[in-house]
C-alpha positions, -999 to +999 in steps of 0.1 A: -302-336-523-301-296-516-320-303-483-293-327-474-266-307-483-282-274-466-285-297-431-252-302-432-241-272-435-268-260-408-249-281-385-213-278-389-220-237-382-242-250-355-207-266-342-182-241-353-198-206-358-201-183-387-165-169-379-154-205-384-172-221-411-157-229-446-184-226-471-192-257-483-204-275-518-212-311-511-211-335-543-222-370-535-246-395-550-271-415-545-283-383-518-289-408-490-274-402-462-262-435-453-243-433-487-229-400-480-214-414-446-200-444-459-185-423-492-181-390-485-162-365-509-168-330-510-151-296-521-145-269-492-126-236-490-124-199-488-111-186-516-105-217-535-124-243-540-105-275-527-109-309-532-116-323-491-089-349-487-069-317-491-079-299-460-068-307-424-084-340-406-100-316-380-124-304-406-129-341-418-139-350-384-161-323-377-182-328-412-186-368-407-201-353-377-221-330-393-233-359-419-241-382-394-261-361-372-284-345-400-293-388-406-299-391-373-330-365-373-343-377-410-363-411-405-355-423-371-380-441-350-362-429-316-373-399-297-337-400-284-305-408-295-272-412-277-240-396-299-207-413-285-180-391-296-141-402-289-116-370-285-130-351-310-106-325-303-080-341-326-066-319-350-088-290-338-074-257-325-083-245-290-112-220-300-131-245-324-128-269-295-146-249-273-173-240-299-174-280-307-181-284-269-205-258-264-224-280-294-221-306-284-238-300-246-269-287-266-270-297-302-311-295-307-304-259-294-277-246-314-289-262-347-326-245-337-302-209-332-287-221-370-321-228-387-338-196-373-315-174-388-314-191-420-351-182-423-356-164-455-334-181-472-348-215-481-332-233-456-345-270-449-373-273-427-365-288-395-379-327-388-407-306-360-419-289-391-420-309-417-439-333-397-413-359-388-407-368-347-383-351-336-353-369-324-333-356-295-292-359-295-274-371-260-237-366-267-216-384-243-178-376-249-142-390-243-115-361-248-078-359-231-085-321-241-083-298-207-096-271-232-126-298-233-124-300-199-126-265-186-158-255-215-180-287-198-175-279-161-167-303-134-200-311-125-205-326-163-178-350-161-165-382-152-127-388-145-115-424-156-083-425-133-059-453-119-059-459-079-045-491-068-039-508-101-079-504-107-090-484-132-121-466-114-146-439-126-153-408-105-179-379-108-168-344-094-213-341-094-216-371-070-191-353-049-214-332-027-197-301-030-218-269-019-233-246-044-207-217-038-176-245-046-195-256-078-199-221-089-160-214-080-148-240-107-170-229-131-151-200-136-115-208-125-114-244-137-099-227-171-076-245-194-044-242-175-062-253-141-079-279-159-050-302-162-049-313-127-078-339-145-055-357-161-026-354-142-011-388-118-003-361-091-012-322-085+006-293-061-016-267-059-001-235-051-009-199-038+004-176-069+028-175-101+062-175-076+054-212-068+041-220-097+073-206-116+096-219-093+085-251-083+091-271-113+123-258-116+137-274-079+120-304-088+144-309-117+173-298-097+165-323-071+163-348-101+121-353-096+108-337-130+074-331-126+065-333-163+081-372-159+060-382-127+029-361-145+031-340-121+008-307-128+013-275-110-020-253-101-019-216-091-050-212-073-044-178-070-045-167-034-061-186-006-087-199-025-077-237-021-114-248-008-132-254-039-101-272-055-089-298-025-131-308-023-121-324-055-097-351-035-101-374-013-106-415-007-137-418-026-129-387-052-104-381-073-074-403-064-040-382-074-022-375-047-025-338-039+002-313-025-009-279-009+017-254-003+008-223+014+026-197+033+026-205+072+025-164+080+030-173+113+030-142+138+049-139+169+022-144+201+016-122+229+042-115+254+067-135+228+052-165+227+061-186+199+052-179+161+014-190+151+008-202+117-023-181+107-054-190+109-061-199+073-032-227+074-043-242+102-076-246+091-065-263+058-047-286+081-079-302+101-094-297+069-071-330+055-060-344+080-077-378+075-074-379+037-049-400+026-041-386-004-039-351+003-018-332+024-006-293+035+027-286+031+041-248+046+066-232+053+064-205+088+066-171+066+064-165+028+082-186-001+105-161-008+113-158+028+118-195+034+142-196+002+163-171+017+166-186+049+170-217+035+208-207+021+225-202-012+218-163-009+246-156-035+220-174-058+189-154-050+207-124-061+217-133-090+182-136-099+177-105-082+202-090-104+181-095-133+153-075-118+166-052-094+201-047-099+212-018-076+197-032-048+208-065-054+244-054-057+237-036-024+222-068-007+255-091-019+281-064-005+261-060+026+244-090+033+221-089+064+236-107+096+212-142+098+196-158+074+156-146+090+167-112+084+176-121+048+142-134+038+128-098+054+152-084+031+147-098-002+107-100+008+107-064+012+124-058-020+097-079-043+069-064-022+078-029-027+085-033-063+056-061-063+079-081-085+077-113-072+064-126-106+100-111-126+118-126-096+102-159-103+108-163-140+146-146-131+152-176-104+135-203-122+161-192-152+192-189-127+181-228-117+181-245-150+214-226-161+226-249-135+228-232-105+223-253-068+196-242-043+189-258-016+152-259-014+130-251+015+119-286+034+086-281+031+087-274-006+109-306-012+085-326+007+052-314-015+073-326-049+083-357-032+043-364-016+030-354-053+057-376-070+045-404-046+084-410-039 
């Protein structure tokens, strides 16, 4: 009975960590561990003891887990055994969902680290030791969790999605993205960015103006993202490459909305403005895939908002942020509306405050104030919202 009650133990800090773990005194008979699955009580807590139907369902989940994995390595006749798991994020906050994952992709491993520094202290011998086969753990999981999401990586999963009225299965490994993109989404496919998994239709954007804004216009133009679910994805710069490689006809099938700054230059000897080079190679990038599209503007976003009109509204939101020059800029306003996007650009940039500006306008719009939106931002909600 001690042995099974020390496994246990071994691997729910195996799952959860020492910083974690509740101490735990197990009280069950007969000490079989298909009895204890099928009628499991027990007493948990810090500082007092605690009968377990009085603690949260996240730590019931995690010790049926805990049970049912120690029988799985005592008296099994498979070298291999296959762990199907459904969300167990429920009722688990973010950081012991990430240590659950990070279990869960190796559990022979982390209960190993667990029992080796045990040693010393008459922990159970594990099933190598005490002469018993040892029996392997696949865990395959099914999580709605993006915090899920982002610990595995993109390469580990599959997205169950609809295209078509068909429910269809897709594999971002299978996807023959280079080495460079892989290692990209390891480590900016975090929590946030990781929703465009589960979403029915993503924009992905350049930095925290669009992102801020965006949603915003969409509910004044009466297209709420958050109904259509619609998720926003700040990529952060330029760095769209690693991120559109995860659309297309035979990948992921949510429609996809790119909106980048044209920062089109005049040509030589006044030739008509260029969109840079970096836009235009987005462009050919997608231009066959059906479900993805670019969607720019010929300067900056703040620049194509200005020109756009309602400049009596952009400075109210200026006002918030920079109010002398703002109260400047409403007295004086400059002649045409190109030389009022130079304006209000060169305000933010200066003061790189394009961020405050953001949050300030996106506030300004859901008070109820109208702006008409750039086209090419209208068109990306309306592409994403598949209207």
């Amino acid at each position: 009975m001690r042995d099974a009650e020390r496994s246990i133990e071994h691997h729910l800090l195996a799952m959860v960590s020492d910083h974690y773990a509740l101490p735990t005194d197990l009280r069950f008979a007969p000490a079989e561990f298909e009895a204890i699955v099928r009628t499991l009580r027990g007493h948990i807590g810090e500082i007092a003891e605690l009968p377990l139907e009085s603690t949260g369902l996240g730590m019931h989940n995690l010790l049926f887990m805990a049970v049912l994995l120690s029988s799985l390595r005592v008296g099994s006749e498979s070298r291999l055994t296959v762990l199907l798991v459904e969300e167990p994020e429920a009722h688990l906050h973010p950081q012991i969902q990430d240590l659950l994952m990070r279990f869960l992709e190796a559990p022979d491993r982390a209960l190993a680290n667990i029992v080796e520094g045990r040693r010393g202290g008459g922990s159970v011998a594990t099933p190598s030791e005490s002469g018993e086969q040892q029996t392997r753990v696949q865990s395959i999981v099914t999580s709605h969790s993006p915090n899920f999401a982002a610990a595995a990586g993109a390469e580990r999963m599959t997205v169950m999605a609809r295209a078509n009225l068909r429910l269809i299965a897709r594999s971002p490994a299978r996807f023959g993205l280079e080495a460079r993109d892989l290692d990209h989404l390891r480590r900016y496919l975090d929590v946030t960015k990781a929703a465009l998994l589960f979403a029915r239709g993503v924009i992905l954007v350049e930095g925290i103006a669009e992102q801020l804004v965006l949603p915003a216009i969409a509910r004044r133009i009466d297209l709420p993202l958050h109904e259509f679910g619609v998720t926003v994805v700040n990529v952060e710069g330029l760095a769209f490459g690693p991120f559109v490689e995860l659309f297309g006809s035979d990948r992921l099938p949510q429609r996809c909305a790119l909106v980048t700054d044209g920062d089109a230059r005049e040509g030589l000897d006044g030739e008509d403005l260029t969109l840079s080079a970096s836009t235009m190679a987005l462009k050919e990038r997608v231009a066959s895939w059906a479900n993805v599209d670019v969607f720019n503007g010929m300067t900056t976003f703040e620049s194509e908002l200005a020109e756009a009109g309602e400049w009596s509204v952009l400075m109210d939101a200026l006002k918030k942020v920079h109010r002398r020059r703002a109260t400047e800029l409403s007295e004086s306003p400059p002649p045409d509306p190109a030389a009022r996007g130079a304006a209000l650009l060169d305000v933010l940039e200066r003061n790189r405050s394009k961020g405050r500006f953001a949050q300030a306008l996106a506030k300004v719009l859901d008070d109820g104030a109208t702006l008409t939106p750039p086209r090419y931002i209208a068109d990306s909600i309306r592409f994403a919202c598949r209207t």
